[in-house]
C-alpha positions in Angstrom: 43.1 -5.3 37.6 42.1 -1.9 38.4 42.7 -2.3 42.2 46.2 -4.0 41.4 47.0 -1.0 39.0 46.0 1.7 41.7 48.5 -0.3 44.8 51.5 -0.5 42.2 50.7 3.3 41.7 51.1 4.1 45.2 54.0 1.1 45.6 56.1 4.2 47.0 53.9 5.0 49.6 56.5 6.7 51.8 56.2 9.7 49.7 52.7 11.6 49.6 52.7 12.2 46.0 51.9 8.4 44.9 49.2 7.9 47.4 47.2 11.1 46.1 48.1 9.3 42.6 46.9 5.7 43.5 43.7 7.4 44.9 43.3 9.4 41.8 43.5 6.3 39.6 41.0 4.6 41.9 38.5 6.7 42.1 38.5 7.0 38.0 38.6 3.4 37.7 35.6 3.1 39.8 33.6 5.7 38.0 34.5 3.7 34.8 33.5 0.5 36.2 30.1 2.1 37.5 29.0 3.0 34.3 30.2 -0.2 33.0 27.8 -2.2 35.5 25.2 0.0 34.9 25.3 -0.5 30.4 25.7 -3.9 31.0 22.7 -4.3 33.4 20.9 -1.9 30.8 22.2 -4.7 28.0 21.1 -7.5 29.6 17.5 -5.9 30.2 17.2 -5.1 26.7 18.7 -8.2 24.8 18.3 -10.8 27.5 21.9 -11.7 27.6 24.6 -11.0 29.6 27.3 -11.4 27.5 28.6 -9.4 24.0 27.4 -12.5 22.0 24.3 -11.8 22.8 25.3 -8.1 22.2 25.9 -9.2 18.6 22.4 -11.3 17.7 22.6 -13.2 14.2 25.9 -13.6 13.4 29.4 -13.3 14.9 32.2 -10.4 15.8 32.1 -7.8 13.7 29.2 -9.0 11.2 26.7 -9.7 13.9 23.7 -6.9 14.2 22.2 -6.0 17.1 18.9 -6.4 18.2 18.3 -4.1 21.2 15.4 -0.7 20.1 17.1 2.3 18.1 16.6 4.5 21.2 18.0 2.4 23.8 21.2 2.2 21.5 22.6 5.6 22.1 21.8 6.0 26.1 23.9 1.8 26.1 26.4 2.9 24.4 26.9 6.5 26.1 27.8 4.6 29.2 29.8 1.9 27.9 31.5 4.7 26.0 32.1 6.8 29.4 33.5 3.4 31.5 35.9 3.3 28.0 36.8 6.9 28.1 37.6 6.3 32.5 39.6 2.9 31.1 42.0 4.3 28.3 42.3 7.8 29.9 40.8 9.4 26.8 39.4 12.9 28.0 38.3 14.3 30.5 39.9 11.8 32.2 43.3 11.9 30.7 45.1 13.1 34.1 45.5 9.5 35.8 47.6 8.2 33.1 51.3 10.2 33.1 50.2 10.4 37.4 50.2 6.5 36.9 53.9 6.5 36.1 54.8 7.2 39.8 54.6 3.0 40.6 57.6 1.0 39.4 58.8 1.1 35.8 58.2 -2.8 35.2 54.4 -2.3 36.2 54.1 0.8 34.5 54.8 -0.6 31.1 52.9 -3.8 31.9 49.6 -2.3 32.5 49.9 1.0 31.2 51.6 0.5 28.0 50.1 -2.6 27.5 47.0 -3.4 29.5 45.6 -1.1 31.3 45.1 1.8 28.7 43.8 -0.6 26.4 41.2 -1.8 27.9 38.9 1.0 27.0 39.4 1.0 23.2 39.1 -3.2 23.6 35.3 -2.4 25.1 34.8 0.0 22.0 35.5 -3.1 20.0 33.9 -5.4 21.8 30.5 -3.5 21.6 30.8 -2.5 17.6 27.8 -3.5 16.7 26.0 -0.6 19.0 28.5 1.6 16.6 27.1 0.2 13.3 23.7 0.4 15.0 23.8 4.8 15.7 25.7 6.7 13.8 25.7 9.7 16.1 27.5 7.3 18.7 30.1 6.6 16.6 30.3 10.5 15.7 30.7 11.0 19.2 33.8 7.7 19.8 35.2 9.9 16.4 35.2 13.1 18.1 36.6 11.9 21.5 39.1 9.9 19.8 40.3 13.3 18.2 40.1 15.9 20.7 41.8 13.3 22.9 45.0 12.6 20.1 45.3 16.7 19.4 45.0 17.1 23.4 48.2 14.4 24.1 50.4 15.4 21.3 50.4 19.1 22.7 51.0 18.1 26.3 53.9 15.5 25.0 55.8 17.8 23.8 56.3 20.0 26.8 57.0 16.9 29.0 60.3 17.4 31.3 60.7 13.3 32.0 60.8 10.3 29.6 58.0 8.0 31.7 55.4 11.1 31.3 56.1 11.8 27.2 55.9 7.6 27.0 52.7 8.1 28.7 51.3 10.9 26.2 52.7 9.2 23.5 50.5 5.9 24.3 47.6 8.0 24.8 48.1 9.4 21.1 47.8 5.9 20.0 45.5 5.2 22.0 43.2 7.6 20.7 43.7 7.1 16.8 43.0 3.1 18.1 39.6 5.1 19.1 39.3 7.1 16.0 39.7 4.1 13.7 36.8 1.9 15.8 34.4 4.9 15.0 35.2 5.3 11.3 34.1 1.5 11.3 37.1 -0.6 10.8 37.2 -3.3 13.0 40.7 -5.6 12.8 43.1 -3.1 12.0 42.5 -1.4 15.3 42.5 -4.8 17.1 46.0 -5.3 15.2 47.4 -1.5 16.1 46.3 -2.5 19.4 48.4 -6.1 19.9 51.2 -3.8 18.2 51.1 -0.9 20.0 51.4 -3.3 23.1 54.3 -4.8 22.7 55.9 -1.4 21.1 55.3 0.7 24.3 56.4 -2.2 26.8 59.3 -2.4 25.3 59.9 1.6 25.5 58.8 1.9 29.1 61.4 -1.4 30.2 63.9 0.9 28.3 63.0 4.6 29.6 65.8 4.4 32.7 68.6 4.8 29.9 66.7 5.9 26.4 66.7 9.7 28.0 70.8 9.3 28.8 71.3 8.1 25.1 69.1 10.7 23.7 70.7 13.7 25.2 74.3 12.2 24.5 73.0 12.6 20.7 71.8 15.8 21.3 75.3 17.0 22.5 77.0 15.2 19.7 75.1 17.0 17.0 75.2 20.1 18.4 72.2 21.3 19.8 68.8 22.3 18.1 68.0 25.7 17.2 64.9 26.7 16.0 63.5 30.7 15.0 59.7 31.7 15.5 58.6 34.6 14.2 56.8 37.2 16.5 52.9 35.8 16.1 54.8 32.2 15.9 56.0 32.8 19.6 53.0 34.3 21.0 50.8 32.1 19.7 53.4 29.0 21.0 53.6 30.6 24.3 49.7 30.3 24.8 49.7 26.9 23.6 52.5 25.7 25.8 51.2 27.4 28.8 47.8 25.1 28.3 50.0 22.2 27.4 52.1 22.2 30.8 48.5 22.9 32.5 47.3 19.5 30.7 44.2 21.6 29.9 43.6 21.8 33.8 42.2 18.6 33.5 44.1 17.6 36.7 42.6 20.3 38.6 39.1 19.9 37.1 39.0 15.8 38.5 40.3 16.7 41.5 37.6 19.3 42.2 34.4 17.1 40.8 35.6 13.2 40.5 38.4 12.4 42.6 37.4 14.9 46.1 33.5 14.0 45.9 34.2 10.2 45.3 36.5 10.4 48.6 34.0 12.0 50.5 31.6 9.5 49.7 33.8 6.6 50.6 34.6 8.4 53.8 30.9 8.7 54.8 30.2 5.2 53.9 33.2 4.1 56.2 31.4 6.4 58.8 27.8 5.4 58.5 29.2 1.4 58.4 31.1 2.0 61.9 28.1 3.2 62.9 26.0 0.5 62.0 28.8 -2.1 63.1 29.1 -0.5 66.6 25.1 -0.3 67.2 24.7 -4.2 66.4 27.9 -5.2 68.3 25.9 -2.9 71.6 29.3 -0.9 71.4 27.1 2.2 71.6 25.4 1.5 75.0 
């Protein structure tokens, strides 16, 4: 999925902008699925499965305890909690999501209002009894949840494009989703999930026209007119300067995730040349 999702990204790769997108995606997906491989090779060591069954020891989903050692619980579910945050977009990594909007608008609300940015709160779920286990971890799923929600709505409301505010506005869901998995309940996020789903895919098919019909109400009311006071301005200036930054979250992955990951593939694809051309006697 996550190599699928990155090609329908750069689908319009005649223009540069969805190839820098597509590799953006990539590269956080592959950081996310790292960390991934790494808890569940960390799971299997500790429970002696390899599966979230075993995850769950006596009992079933979301009754079952787990049986792996108190301190091993936290460092598990860190990293599961890292691949979910690379998964759902929450932050840091919340840049890829509205840049994900650049492939086609049936495959955006396929796997990014249904699938894709799901998939991270679903492994939240999935490994709920680490949660119940540490409550410190599921502080930390609480907080991210939060400080993901507050970051979205602010940068949603300064979007210029329908696909990018549909994108903030899953992300907002998205993170209460998270939110609700850390304050312990367990179905109801699993049900906001299967309806928030079907919600958003139905929004992003309809996103070509819902902008046209919105600003044909707009001009049939009137207009909107709202008064700030003074410190109300100022104090909405500075926040919608940071919200059409994004936080410089964009900046900040491209600088430490995005360039350094490239760099690495490109030296692999050097050193493996390299190798290639010395066993096929190229070299001599």
């Amino acid at each position: 999925m996550g190599l699928s999702s990155a090609l329908l990204v750069a689908f319009f790769h005649d223009r540069r902008g969805p190839v820098v997108n597509g590799l953006r995606v990539w590269s956080i997906y592959r950081l996310a699925d790292a960390a991934f491989l790494i808890g569940a090779m960390s799971l299997h060591h500790l429970s002696g499965s390899g599966d979230f069954s075993g995850l769950a020891g006596q009992g079933v989903w979301p009754e079952g305890r787990v049986d792996i050692p108190q301190q091993s619980v936290l460092l598990v579910g860190c990293l599961f909690l890292f691949a979910a945050a690379g998964k759902s977009a929450l932050v840091p990594f919340s840049g890829w999501l509205p840049r994900a909007m650049e492939g086609p608008t049936p495959s955006s609300a396929v796997f990014y209002g249904a699938l894709s940015v799901h998939l991270g709160a679903f492994l939240l779920l999935r490994i709920s009894p680490l949660l119940d286990r540490s409550p410190v971890l599921s502080g930390l799923v609480v907080l991210l949840g939060a400080v993901t929600c507050v970051f979205a709505a602010m940068a949603a409301r300064v979007q210029s494009d329908i696909k990018s505010s549909l994108a903030f506005a899953s992300l907002i869901q998205v993170s209460i989703i998270v939110v609700e998995i850390g304050l312990g309940f367990r179905y109801l996020p699993l049900v906001h999930i299967i309806g928030h789903a079907c919600l958003r895919t139905l929004q992003l098919v309809r996103a070509p026209s819902l902008l046209k019909d919105y600003n044909s109400m707009i001009n049939a009311l009137g207009g909107v007119a709202e008064r700030r006071s003074a410190l109300e301005q100022s104090r909405y200036q500075r926040m919608y300067r940071f919200a059409m930054n994004r936080g410089n979250l964009d900046s900040i992955l491209d600088e430490f995730v995005v360039r350094p990951f490239t760099a690495a593939l490109l030296w692999s694809d050097r050193l493996e040349r390299r190798w290639t051309n010395w066993l096929s006697g190229e070299n001599k």
